[in-house]
C-alpha positions, -999 to 999 in steps of 0.1 A, spaced: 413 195 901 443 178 910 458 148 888 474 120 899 505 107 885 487 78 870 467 100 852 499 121 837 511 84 830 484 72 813 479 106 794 517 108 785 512 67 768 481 78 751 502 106 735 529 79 729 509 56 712 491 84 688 523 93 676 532 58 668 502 55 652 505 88 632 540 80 620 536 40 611 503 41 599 498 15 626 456 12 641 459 -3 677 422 -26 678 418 -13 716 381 -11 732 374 24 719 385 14 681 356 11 660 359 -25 649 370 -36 686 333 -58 683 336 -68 648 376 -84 657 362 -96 689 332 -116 677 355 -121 647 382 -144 667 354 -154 694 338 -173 667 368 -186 656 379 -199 690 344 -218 695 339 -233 659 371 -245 652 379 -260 688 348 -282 678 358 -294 647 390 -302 664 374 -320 690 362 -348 665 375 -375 654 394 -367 619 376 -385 592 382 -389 549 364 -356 532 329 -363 509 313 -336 483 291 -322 512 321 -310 533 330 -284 501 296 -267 504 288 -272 543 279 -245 567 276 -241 604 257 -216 620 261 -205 656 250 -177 677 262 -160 706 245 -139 733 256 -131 770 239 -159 784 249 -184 760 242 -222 758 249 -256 755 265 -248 715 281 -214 722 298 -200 759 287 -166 764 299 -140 753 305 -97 758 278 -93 729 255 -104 707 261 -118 672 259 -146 649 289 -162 634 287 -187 604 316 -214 594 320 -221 562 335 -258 552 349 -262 585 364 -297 574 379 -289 545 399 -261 565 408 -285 589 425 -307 564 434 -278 543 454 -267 580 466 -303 580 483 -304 544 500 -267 560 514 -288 592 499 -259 612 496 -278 650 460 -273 656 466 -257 693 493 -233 682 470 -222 656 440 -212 682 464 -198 704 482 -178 680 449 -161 673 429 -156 702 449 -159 733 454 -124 727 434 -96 705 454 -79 671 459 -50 652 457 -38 623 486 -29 600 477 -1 578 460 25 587 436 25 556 418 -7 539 440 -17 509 424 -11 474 398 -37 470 380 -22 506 392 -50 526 404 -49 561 436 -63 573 440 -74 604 473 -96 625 475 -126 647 496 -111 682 521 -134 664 526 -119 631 518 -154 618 483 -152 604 460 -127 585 422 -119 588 412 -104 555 377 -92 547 364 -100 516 340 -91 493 303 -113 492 315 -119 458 348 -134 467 334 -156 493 307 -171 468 339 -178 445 362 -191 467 331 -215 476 331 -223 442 368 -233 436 374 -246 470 374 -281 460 400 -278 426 422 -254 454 423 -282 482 428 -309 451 455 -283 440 471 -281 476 472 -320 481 488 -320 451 515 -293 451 523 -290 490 546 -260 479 522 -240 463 529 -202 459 493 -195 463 479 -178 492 474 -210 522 436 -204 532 433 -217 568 395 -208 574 364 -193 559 335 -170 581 310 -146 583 299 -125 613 266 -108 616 262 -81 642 224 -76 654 207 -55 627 240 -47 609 256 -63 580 269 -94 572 312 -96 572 329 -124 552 364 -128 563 387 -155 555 420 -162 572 456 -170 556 491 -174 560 510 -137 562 540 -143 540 561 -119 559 580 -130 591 576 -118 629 615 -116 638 630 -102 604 628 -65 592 618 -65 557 637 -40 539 621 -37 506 583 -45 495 571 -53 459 537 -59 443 548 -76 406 520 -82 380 541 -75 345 521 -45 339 525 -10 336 496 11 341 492 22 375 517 2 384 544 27 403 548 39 442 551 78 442 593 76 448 592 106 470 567 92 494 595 64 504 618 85 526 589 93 550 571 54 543 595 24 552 574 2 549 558 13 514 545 -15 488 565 -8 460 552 -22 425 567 -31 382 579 1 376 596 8 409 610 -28 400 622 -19 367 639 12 378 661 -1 407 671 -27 379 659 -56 406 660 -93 399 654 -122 425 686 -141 424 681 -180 427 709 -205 413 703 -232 389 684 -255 415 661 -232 432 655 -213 400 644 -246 384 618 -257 416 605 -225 415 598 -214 379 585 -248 381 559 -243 408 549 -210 393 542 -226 361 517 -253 375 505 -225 397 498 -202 373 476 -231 349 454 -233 376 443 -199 381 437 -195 341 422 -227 345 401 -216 374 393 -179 355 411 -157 380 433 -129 369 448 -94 384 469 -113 413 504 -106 416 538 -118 434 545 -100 465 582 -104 475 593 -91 508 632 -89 510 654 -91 538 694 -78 536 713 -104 562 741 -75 565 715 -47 571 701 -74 598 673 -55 621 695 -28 628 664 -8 618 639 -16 636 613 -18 612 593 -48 624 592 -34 663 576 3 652 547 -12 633 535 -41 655 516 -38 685 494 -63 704 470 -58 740 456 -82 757 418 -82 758 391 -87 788 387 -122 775 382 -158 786 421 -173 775 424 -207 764 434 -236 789 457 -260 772 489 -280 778 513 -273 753 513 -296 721 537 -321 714 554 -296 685 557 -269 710 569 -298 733 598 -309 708 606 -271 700 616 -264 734 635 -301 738 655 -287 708 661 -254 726 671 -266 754 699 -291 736 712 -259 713 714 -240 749 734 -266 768 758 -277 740 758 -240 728 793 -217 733 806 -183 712 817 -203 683 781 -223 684 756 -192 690 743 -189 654 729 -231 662 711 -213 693 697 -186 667 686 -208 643 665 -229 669 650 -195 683 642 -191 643 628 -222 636 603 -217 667 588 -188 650 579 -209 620 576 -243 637 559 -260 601 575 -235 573 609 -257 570 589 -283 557 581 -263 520 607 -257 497 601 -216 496 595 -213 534 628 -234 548 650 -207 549 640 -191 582 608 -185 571 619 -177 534 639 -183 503 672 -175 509 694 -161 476 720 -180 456 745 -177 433 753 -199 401 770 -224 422 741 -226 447 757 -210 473 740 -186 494 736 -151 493 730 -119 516 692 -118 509 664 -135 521 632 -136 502 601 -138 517 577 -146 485 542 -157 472 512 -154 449 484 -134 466 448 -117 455 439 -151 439 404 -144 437 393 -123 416 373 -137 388 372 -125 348 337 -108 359 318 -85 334 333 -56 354 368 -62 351 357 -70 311 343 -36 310 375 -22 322 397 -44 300 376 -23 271 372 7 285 409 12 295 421 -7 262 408 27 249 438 47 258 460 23 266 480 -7 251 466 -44 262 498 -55 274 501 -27 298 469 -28 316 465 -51 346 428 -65 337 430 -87 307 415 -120 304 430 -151 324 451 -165 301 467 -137 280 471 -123 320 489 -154 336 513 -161 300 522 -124 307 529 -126 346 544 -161 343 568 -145 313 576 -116 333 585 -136 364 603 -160 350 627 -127 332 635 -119 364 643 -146 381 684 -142 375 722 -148 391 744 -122 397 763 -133 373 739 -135 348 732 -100 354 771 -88 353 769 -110 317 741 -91 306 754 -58 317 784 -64 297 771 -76 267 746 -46 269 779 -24 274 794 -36 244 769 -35 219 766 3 229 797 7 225 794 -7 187 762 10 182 792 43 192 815 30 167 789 26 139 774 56 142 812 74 141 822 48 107 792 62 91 797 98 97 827 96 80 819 75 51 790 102 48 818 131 47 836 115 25 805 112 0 801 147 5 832 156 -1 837 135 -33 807 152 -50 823 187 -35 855 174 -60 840 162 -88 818 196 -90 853 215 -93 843 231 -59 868 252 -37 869 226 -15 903 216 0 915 187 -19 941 174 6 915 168 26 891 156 2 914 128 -6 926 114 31 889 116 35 883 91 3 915 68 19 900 65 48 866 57 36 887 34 11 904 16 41 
């Protein structure tokens, strides 16, 4: 049978994209993946609830919006509610206003926001589900996350949703995950998936060069160091930390607003009982840049067999391209970075306007004067909901066996966020705060050196003296510069 050379061409990108797959740990969410369905209806129900609640007229919140939920369903037919669509399932949206103000206090644009997640189908990251079970999956963007979440974690985020919008109103720079929207699919006589969706801390156009987990523990808290030559892109954790000697460097005023943040932050999830989350801090080296192309061998996007969505573009997309346009006619070679930096800012179109996200996308680093560094941190407080349950009090004692409290990761709220907001707050350092340490550590070795010599000799000399005084053989000469230089 002959082939065709579409065939070999087709056969040769299969190969290609298996061992992309294989060597990123990359899981392309084409038709033959096995949640292809569950990520369609996932972002199909998306597309239809949320459009509607954006259709409406915006109105103040009441105490029923915090424990609403809308129910649609979808078939191939469909109906007056719900288009049709490629199969059949039920789709349920949780708080739907709340969300939408919740997106509101973000300054995510409401189109950008639809678009960014369904004009085209994702992917998913990692080729496993993280620890907790959950799958991860990416808007075609990089922008957004899909998580699924435990039944249990959607009945408490229900629960705390309206001290975490209060909180968010509040604090508009939160470090704690941004929630955009909270759902459930349920396929015909299959299970029922809670998934919730959030802002991915990590930007689309930067190669992030180290990742750490931080929680101010020990046990289990360390990345197999041989694994990292043939893993890029490996989430490093404490110990890994510790080892490398890391600290996030962040003059006197960002230091301040941010210790600050974590502090007011931190009260509210011991207020809230929630425990075992952690800092995840992605960093980008300006002078390594994205010479190594670490972003463009893990992300991959295809477009689906799906209706797209009919827009004109919103008035931020509008004013994004204005600005573009400006940087590009007033731009020459001395002015390129100003086109940069408008290419930049269209990749995070609301981010500049919180304190830890304005520096293209991130925190940048500073030194004791304030002045910026070659490092770019891209940083926040994630797994915030995991409540002090009987389970995790079971392993607190059950672990506590073997192991000392303040190593273990699952220890009640409070003693748990005074010993992440302590640890945090010990790393948070200049570069000249850690030379100063460094040499202050140096020198008090170095008398710790001297010490130790001063009191071998005095020691000699004792010995010696009772050696005299016993009418020994010893040699006296030396018996007596001994005793003058213990004397001295």
């Amino acid at each position: 049978e002959s082939i065709t050379t579409e065939q070999i061409i087709a056969r040769r990108e299969k190969r290609r994209r298996e061992l992309e797959v294989k060597a990123t740990g990359a899981r392309i969410v084409g038709e033959d993946h096995v949640n292809y369905i569950l990520a369609y209806n996932m972002l199909t129900g998306i597309r239809v609830a949320v459009s509607r609640t954006t259709a409406k007229v915006d109105r103040e919140l009441t105490d029923n919006d915090f424990t609403a939920k809308h129910k649609l369903a979808f078939d191939i037919n469909g109906n007056e509610l719900t288009p049709s669509a490629k199969y059949d399932f039920k789709f349920k949206d949780y708080a739907p206003w709340v969300f939408r103000h919740l997106r509101q206090l973000f300054r995510l644009d409401p189109a950008d926001y639809l678009i960014s997640l369904t004009s085209k189908y994702i992917v998913s990251e990692l080729g496993s589900p993280g620890k907790s079970g959950s799958f991860f999956y990416f808007s075609r963007d990089y922008r957004f996350i899909i998580k699924t979440i435990h039944h249990a974690e959607h009945k408490f985020l229900r629960k705390i949703l309206k001290e975490y919008y209060n909180h968010v109103k509040a604090n508009p720079n939160t470090l704690i995950s941004q929630f955009y929207g909270l759902h459930r699919v349920k396929l015909p006589y299959g299970r029922k998936i809670h998934f919730i969706i959030m802002n991915n801390l990590f930007p689309p156009h930067r190669d992030i060069h180290q990742t750490f987990d931080l929680k101010g523990s020990s046990i289990g808290r360390d990345y197999d160091e041989s694994k990292l030559a043939t893993n890029k892109n490996a989430t490093m954790k404490d110990l890994n930390w510790q080892r490398r000697d890391k600290h996030i460097s962040l003059g006197p005023r960002k230091r301040e607003l941010f210790i600050k943040q974590l502090e007011i932050d931190v009260k509210l999830l011991e207020r809230l009982h929630i425990m075992d989350y952690s800092l995840l801090i992605g960093i980008h080296d300006i002078q390594k840049g994205n010479t190594e192309g670490i972003r463009d061998s893990t992300l991959t996007v295809f477009q689906p067999d799906t209706q797209m969505l009919d827009r004109t573009p919103s008035k931020m997309e509008r004013d994004r391209r204005v600005s573009l346009r400006r940087a590009f006619s007033t731009a020459n070679q001395a002015s390129a970075e100003q086109v940069l930096n408008v290419l930049r800012q269209d990749e995070y179109p609301g981010r500049k306007n919180f304190i830890f996200y304005a520096d293209d996308g991130g925190l940048r680093a500073t030194n004791e004067h304030d002045l910026p560094l070659n490092e770019i941190y891209y940083l926040g407080v994630i797994d915030c909901l995991t409540n002090y349950s009987l389970v995790k009090k079971l392993e607190t004692f059950w672990k506590g066996l073997s192991h000392s409290r303040e190593k273990l990761s699952a220890v009640p709220p409070v003693e748990y966020g005074e010993r992440f907001f302590k640890f945090i707050s010990s790393i948070v350092k200049t570069p000249e705060q850690v030379q100063m340490m460094k040499a202050a550590a140096a020198a008090a070795k170095s008398n710790r050196g001297g010490n130790r010599r001063h009191s071998g000799i005095i020691a000699a000399a004792v010995a010696e003296d009772e050696n005299v005084a016993e009418g020994s053989q010893g040699n006296s000469s030396t018996a007596i510069e001994i005793l003058e230089m213990r004397d001295a």
